[in-house]
PQR file of N, CA, C, O and H, with PARSE charges and radii, in Angstrom:
ATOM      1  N   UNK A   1      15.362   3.940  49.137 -0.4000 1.5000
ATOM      2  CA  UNK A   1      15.545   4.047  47.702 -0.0000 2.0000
ATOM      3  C   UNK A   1      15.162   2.704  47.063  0.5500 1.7000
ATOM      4  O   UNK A   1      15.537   1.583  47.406 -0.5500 1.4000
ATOM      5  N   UNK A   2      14.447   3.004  46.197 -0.4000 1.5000
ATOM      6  CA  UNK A   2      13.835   1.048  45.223 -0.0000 2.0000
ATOM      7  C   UNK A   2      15.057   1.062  44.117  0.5500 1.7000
ATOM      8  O   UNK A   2      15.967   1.836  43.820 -0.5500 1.4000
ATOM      9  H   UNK A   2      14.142   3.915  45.918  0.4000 1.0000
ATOM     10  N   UNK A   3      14.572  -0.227  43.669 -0.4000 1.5000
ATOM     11  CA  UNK A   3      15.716  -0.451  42.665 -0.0000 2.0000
ATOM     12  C   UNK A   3      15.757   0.369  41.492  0.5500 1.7000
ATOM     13  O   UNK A   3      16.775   0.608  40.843 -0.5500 1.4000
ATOM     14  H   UNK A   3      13.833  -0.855  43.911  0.4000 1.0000
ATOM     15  N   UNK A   4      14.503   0.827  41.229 -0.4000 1.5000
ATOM     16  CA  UNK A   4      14.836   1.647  39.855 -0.0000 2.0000
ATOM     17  C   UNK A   4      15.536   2.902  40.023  0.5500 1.7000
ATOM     18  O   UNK A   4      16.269   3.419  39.179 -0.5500 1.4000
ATOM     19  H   UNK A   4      13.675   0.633  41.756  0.4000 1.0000
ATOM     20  N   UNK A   5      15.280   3.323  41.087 -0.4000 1.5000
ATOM     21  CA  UNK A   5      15.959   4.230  41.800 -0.0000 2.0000
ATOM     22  C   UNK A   5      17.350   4.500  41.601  0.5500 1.7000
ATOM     23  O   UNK A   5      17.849   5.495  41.074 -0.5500 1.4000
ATOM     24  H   UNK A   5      14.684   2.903  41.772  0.4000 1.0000
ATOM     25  N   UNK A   6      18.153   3.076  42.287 -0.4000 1.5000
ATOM     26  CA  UNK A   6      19.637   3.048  42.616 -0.0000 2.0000
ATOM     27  C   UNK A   6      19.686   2.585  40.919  0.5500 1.7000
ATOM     28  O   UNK A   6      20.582   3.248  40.397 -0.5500 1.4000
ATOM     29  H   UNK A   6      17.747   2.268  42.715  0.4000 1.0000
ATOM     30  N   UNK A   7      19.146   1.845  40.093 -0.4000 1.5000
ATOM     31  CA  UNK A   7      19.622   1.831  38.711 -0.0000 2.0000
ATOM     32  C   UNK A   7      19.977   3.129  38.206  0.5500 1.7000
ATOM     33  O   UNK A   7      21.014   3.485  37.647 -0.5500 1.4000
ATOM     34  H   UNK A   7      18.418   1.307  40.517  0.4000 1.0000
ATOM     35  N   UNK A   8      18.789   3.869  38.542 -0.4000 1.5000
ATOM     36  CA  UNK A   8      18.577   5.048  37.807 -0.0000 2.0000
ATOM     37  C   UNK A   8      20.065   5.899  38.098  0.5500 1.7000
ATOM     38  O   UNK A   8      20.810   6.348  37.228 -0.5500 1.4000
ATOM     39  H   UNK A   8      17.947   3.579  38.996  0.4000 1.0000
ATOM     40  N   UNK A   9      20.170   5.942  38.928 -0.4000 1.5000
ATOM     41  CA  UNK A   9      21.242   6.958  39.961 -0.0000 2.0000
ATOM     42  C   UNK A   9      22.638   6.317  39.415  0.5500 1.7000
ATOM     43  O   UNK A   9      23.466   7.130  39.005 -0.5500 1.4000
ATOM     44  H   UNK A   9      19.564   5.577  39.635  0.4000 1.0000
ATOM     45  N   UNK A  10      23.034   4.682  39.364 -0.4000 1.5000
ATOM     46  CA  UNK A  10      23.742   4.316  38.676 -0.0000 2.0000
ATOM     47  C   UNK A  10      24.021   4.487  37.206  0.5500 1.7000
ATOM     48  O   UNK A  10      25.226   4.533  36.960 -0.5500 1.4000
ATOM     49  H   UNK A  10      22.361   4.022  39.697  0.4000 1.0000
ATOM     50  N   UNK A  11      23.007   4.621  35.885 -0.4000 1.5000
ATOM     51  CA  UNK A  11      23.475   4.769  34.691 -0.0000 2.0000
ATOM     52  C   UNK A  11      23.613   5.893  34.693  0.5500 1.7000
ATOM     53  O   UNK A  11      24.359   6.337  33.820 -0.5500 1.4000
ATOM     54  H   UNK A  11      22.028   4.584  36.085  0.4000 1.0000
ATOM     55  N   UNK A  12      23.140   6.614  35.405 -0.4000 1.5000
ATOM     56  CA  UNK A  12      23.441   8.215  34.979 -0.0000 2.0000
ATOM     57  C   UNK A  12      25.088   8.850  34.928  0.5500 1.7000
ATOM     58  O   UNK A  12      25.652   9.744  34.297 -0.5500 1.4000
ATOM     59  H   UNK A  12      22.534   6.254  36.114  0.4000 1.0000
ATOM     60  N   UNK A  13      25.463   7.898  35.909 -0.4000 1.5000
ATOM     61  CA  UNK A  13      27.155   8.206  35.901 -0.0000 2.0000
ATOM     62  C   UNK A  13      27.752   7.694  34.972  0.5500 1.7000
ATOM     63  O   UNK A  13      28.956   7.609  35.211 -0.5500 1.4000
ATOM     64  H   UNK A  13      25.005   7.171  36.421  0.4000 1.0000
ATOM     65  N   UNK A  14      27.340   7.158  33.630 -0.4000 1.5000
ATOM     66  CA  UNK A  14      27.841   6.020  33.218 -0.0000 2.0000
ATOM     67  C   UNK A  14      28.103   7.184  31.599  0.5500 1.7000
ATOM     68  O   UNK A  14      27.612   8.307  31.485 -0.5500 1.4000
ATOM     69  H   UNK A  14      26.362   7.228  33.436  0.4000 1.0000
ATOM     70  N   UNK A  15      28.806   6.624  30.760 -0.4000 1.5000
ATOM     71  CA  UNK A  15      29.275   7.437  29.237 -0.0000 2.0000
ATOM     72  C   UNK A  15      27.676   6.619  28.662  0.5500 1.7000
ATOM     73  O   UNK A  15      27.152   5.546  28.962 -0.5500 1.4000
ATOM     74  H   UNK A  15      29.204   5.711  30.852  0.4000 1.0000
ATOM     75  N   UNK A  16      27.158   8.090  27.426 -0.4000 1.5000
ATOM     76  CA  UNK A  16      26.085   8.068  26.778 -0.0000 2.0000
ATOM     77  C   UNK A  16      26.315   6.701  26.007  0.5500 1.7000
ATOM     78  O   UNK A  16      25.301   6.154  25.572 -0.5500 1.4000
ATOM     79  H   UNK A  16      27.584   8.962  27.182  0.4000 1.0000
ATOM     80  N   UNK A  17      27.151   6.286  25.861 -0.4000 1.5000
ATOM     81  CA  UNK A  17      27.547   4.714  24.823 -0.0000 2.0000
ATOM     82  C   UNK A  17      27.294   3.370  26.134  0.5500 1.7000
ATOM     83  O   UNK A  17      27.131   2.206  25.767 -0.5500 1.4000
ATOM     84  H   UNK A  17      27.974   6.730  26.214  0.4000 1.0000
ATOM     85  N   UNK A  18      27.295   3.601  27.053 -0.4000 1.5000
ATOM     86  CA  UNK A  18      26.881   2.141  27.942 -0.0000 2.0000
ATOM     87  C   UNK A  18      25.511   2.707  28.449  0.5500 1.7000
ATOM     88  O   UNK A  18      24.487   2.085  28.167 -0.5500 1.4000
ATOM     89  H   UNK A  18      27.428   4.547  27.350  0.4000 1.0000
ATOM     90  N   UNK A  19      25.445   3.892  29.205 -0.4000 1.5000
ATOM     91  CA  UNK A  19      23.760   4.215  29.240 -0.0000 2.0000
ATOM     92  C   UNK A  19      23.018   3.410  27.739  0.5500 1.7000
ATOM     93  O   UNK A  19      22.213   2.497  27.919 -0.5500 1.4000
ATOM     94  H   UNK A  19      26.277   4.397  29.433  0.4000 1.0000
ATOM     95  N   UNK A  20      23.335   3.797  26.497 -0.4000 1.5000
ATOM     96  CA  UNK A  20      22.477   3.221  25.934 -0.0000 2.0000
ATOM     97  C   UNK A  20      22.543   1.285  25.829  0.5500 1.7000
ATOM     98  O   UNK A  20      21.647   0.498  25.524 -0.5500 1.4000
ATOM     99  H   UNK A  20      23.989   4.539  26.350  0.4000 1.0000
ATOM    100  N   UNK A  21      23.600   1.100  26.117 -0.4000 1.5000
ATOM    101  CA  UNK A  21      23.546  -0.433  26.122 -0.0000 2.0000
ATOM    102  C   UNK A  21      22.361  -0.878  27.221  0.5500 1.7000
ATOM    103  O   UNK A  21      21.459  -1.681  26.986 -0.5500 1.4000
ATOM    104  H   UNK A  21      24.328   1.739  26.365  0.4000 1.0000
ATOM    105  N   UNK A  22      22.625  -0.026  28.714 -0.4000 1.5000
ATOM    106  CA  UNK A  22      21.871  -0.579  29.548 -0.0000 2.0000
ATOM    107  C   UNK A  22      20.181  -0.563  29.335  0.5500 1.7000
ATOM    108  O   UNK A  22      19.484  -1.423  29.872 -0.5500 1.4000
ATOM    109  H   UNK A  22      23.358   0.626  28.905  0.4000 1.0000
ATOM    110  N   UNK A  23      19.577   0.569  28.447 -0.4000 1.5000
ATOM    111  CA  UNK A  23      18.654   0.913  27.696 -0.0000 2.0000
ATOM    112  C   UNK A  23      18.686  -0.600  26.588  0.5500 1.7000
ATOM    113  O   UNK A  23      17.754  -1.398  26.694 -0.5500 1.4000
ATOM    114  H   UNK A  23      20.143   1.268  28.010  0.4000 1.0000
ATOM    115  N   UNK A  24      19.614  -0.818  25.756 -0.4000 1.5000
ATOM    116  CA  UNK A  24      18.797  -2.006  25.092 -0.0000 2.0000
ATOM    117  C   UNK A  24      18.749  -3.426  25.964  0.5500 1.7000
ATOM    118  O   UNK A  24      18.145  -4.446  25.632 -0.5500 1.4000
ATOM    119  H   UNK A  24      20.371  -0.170  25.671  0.4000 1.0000
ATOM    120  N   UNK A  25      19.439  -3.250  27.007 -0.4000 1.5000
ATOM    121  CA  UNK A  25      19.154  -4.333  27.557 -0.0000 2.0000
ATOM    122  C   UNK A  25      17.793  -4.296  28.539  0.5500 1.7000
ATOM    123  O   UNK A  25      17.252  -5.401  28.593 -0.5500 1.4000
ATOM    124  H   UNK A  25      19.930  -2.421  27.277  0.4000 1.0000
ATOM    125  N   UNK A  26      17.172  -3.316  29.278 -0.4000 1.5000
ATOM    126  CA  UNK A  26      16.005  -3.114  29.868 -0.0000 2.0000
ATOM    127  C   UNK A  26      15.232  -3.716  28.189  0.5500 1.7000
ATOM    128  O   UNK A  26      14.771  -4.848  28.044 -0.5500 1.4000
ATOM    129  H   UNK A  26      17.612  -2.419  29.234  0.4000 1.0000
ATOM    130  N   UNK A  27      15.249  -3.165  27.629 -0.4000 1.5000
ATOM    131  CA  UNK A  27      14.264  -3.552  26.283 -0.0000 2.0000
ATOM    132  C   UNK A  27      14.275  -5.218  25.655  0.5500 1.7000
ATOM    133  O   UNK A  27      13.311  -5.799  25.155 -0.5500 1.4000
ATOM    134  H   UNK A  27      15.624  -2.246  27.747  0.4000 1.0000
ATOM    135  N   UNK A  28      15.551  -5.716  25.838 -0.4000 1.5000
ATOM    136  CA  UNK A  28      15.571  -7.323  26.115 -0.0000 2.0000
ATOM    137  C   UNK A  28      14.408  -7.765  27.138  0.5500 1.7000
ATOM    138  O   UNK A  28      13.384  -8.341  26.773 -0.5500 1.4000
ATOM    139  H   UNK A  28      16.333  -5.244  26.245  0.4000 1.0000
ATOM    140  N   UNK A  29      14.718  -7.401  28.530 -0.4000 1.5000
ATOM    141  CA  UNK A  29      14.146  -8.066  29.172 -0.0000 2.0000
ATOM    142  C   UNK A  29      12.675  -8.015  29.243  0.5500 1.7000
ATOM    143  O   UNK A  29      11.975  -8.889  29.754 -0.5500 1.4000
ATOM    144  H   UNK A  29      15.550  -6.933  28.827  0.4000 1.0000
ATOM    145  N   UNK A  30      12.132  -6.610  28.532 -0.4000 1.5000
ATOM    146  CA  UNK A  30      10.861  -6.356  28.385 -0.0000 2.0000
ATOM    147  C   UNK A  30      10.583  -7.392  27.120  0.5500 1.7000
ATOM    148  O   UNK A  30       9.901  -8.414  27.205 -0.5500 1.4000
ATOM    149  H   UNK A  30      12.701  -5.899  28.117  0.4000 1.0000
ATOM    150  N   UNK A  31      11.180  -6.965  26.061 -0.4000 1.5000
ATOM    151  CA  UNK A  31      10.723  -8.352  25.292 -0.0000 2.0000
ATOM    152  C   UNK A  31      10.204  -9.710  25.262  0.5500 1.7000
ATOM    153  O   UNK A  31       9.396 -10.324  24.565 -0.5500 1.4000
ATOM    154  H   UNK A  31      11.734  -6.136  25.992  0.4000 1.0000
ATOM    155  N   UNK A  32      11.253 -10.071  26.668 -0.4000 1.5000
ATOM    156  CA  UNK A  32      11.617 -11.815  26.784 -0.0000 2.0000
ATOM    157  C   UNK A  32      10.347 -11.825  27.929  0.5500 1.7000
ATOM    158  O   UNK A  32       9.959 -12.930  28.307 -0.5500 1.4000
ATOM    159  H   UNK A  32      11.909  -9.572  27.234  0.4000 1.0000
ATOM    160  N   UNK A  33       9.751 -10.696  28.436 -0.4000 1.5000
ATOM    161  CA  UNK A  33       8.257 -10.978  29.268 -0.0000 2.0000
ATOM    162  C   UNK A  33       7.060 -10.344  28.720  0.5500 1.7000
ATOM    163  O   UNK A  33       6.108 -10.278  29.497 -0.5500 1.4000
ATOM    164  H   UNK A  33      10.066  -9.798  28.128  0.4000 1.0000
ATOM    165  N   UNK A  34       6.875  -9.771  27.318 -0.4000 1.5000
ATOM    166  CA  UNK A  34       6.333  -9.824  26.524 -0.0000 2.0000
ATOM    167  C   UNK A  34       6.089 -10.772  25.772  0.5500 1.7000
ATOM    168  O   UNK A  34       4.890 -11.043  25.840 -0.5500 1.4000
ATOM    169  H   UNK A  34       7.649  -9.825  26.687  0.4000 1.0000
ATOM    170  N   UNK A  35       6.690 -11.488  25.009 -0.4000 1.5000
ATOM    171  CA  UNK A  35       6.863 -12.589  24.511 -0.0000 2.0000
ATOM    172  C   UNK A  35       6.622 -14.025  24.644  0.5500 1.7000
ATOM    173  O   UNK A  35       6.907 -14.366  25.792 -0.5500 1.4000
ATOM    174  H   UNK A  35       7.664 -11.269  24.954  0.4000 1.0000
ATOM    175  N   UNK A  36       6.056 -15.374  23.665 -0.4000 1.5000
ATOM    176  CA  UNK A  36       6.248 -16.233  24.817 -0.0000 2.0000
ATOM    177  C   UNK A  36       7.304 -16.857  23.886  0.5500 1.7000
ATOM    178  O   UNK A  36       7.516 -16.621  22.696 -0.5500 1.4000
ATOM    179  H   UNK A  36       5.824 -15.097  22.732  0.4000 1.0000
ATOM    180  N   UNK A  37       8.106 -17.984  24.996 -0.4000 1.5000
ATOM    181  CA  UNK A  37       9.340 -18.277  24.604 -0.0000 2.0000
ATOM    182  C   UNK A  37       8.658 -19.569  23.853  0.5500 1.7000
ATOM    183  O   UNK A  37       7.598 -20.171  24.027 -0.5500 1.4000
ATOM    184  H   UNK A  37       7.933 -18.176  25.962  0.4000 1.0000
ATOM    185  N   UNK A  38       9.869 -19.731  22.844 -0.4000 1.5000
ATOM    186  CA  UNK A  38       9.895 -20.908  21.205 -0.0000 2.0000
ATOM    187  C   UNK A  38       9.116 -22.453  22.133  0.5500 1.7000
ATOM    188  O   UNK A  38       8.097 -23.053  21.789 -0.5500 1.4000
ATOM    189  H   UNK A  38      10.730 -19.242  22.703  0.4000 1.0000
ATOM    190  N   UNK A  39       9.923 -22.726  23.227 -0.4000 1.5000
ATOM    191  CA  UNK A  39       9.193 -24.178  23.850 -0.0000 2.0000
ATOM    192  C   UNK A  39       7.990 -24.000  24.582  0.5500 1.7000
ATOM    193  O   UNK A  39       7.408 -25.054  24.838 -0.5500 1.4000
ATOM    194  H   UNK A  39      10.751 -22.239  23.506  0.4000 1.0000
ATOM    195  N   UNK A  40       7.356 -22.757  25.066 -0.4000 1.5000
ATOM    196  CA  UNK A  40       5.799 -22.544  25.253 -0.0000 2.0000
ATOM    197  C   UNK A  40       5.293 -22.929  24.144  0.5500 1.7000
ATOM    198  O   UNK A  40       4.622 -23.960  24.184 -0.5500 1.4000
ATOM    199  H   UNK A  40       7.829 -21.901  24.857  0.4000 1.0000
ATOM    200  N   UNK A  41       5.438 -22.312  22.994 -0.4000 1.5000
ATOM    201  CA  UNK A  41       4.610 -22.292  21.609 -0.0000 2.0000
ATOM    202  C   UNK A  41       4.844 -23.949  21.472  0.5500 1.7000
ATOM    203  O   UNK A  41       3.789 -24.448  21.080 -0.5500 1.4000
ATOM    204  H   UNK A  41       5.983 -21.474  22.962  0.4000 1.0000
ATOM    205  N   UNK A  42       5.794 -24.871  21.652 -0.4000 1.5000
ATOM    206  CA  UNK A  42       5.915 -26.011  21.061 -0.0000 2.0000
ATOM    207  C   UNK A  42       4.979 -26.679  21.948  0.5500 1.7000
ATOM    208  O   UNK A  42       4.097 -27.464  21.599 -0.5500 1.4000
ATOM    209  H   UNK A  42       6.651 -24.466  21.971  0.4000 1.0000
ATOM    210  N   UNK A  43       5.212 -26.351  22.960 -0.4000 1.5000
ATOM    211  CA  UNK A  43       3.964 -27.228  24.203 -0.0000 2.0000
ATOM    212  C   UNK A  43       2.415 -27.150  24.158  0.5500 1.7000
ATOM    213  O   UNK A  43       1.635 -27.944  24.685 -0.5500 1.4000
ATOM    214  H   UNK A  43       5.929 -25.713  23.244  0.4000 1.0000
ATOM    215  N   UNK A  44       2.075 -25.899  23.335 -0.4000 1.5000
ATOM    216  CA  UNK A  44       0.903 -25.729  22.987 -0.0000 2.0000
ATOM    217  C   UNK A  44       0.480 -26.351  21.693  0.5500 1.7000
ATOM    218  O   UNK A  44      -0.578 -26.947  21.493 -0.5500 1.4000
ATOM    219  H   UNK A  44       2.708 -25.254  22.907  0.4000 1.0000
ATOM    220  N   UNK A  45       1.654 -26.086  20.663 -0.4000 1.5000
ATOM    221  CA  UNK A  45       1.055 -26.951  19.229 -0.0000 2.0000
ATOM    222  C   UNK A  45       0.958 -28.085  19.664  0.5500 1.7000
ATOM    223  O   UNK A  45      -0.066 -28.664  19.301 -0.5500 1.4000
ATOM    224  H   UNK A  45       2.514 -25.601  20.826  0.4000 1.0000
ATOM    225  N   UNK A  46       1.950 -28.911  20.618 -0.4000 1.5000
ATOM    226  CA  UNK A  46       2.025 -30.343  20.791 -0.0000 2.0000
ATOM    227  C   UNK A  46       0.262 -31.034  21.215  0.5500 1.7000
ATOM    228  O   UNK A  46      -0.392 -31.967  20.750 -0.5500 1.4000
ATOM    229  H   UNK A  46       2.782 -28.440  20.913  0.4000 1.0000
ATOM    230  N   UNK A  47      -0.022 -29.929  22.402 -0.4000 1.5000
ATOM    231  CA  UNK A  47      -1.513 -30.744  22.680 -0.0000 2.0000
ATOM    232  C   UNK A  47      -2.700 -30.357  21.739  0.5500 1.7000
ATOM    233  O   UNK A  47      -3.779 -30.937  21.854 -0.5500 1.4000
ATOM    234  H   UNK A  47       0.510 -29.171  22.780  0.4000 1.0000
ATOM    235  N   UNK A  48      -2.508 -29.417  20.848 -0.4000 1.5000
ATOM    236  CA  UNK A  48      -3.272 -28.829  19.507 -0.0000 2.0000
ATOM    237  C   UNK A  48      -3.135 -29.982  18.415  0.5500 1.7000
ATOM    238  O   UNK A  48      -3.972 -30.256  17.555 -0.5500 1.4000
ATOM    239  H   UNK A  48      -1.631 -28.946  20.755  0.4000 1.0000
ATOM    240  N   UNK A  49      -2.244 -30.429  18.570 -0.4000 1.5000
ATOM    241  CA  UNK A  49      -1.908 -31.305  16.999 -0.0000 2.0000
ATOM    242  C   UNK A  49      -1.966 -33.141  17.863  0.5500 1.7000
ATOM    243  O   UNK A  49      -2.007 -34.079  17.067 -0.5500 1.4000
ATOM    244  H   UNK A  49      -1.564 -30.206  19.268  0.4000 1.0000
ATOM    245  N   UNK A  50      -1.964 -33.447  19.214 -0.4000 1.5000
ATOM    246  CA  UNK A  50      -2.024 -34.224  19.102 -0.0000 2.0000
ATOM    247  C   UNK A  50      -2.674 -35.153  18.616  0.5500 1.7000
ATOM    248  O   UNK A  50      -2.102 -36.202  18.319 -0.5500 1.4000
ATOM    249  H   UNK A  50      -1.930 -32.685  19.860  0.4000 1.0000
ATOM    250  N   UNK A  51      -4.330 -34.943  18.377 -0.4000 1.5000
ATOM    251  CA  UNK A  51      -5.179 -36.212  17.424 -0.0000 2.0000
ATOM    252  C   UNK A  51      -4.301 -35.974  16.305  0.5500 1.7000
ATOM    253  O   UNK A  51      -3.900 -37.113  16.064 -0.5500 1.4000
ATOM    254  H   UNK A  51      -4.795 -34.091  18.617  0.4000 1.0000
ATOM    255  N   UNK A  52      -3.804 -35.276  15.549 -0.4000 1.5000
ATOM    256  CA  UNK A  52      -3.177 -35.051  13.917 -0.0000 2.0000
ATOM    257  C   UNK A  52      -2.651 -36.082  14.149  0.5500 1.7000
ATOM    258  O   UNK A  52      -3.011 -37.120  13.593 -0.5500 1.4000
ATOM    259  H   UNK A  52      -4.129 -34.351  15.745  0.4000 1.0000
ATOM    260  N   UNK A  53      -1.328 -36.015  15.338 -0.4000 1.5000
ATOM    261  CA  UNK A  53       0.157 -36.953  15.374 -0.0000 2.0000
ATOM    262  C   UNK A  53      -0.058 -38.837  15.772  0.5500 1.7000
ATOM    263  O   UNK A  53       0.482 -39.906  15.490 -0.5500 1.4000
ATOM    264  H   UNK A  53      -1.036 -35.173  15.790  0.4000 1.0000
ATOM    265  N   UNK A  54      -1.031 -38.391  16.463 -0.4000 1.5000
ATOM    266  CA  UNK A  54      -1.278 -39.864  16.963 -0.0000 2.0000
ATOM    267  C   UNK A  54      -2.996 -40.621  16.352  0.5500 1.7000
ATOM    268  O   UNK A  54      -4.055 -40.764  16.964 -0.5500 1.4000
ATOM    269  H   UNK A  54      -1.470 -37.522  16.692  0.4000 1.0000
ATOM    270  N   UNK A  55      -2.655 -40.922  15.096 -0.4000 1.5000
ATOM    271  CA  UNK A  55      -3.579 -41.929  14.468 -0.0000 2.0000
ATOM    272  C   UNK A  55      -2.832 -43.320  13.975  0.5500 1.7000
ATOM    273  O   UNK A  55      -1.623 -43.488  13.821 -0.5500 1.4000
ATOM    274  H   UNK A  55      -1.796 -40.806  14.599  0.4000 1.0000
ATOM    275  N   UNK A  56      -3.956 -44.315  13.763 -0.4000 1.5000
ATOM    276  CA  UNK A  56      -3.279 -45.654  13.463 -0.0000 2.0000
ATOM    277  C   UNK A  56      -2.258 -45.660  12.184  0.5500 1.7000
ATOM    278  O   UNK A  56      -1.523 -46.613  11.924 -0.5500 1.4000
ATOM    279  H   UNK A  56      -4.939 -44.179  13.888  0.4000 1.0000
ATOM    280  N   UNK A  57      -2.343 -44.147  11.236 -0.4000 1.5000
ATOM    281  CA  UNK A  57      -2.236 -44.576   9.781 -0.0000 2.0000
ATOM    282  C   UNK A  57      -0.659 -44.073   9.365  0.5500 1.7000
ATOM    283  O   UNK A  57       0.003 -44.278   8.347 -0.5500 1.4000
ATOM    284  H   UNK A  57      -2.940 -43.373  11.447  0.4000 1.0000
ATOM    285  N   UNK A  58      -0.314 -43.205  10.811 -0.4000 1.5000
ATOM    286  CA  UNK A  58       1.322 -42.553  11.193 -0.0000 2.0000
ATOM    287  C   UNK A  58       2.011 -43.607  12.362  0.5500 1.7000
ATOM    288  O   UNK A  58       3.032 -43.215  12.927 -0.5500 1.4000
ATOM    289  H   UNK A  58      -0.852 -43.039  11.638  0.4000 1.0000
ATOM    290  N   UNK A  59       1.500 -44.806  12.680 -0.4000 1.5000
ATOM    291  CA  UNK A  59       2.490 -45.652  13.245 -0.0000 2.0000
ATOM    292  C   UNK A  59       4.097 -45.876  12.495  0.5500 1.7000
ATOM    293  O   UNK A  59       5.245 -45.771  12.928 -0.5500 1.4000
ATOM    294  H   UNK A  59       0.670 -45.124  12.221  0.4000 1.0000
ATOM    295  N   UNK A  60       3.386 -46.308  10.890 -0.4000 1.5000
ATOM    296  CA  UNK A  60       4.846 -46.680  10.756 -0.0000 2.0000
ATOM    297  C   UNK A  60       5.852 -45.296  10.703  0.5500 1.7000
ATOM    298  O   UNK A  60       6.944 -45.345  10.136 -0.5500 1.4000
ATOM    299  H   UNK A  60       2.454 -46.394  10.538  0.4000 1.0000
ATOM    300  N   UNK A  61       5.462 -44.342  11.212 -0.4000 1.5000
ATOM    301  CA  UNK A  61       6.424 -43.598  11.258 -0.0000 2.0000
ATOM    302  C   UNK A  61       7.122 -42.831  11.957  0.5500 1.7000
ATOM    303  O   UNK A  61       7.946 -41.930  11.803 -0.5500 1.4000
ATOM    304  H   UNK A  61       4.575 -44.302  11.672  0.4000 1.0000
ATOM    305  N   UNK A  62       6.102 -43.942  13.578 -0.4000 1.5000
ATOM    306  CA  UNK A  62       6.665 -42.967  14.990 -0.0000 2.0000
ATOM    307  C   UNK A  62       8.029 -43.228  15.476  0.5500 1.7000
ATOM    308  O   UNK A  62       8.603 -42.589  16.357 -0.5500 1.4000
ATOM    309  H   UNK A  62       5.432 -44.675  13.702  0.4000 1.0000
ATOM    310  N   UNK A  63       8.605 -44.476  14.651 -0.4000 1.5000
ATOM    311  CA  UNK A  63      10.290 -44.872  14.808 -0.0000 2.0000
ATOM    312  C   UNK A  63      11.797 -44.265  14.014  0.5500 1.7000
ATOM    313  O   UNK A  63      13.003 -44.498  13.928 -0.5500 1.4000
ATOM    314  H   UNK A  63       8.139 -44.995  13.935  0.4000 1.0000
ATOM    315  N   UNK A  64      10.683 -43.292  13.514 -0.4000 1.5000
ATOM    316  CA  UNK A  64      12.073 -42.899  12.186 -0.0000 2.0000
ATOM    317  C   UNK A  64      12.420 -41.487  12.929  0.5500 1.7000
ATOM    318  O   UNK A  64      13.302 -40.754  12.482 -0.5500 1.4000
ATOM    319  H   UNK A  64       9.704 -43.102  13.583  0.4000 1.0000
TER
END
């Protein structure tokens, strides 16, 4: 038996009010690997914007 299997076999015993919880939570996790997460996106603007951030004319303001 695979896991979707024994999941499967497991919510089924379960009241129509937590079956559906376990349903929005499969849909979380599809999301969160659909998706890319907030500090991917920051790691990518970071090397996108770096000539922007690092010129002589934003020194005085790499200390504040």
């Amino acid at each position: 038996m695979n896991t979707a299997e024994i999941i499967y076999n497991q919510v089924k015993t379960l009241p129509e009010s937590m079956a559906r919880e376990v349903l929005d939570f499969v849909g979380y996790l599809k999301g969160k690997q659909e998706y890319p997460r907030p500090d991917d996106l920051m790691l990518a603007q970071e090397s996108v914007l770096l000539h922007i951030w690092d010129n002589t004319e934003d020194e005085v303001w790499k200390d504040v």
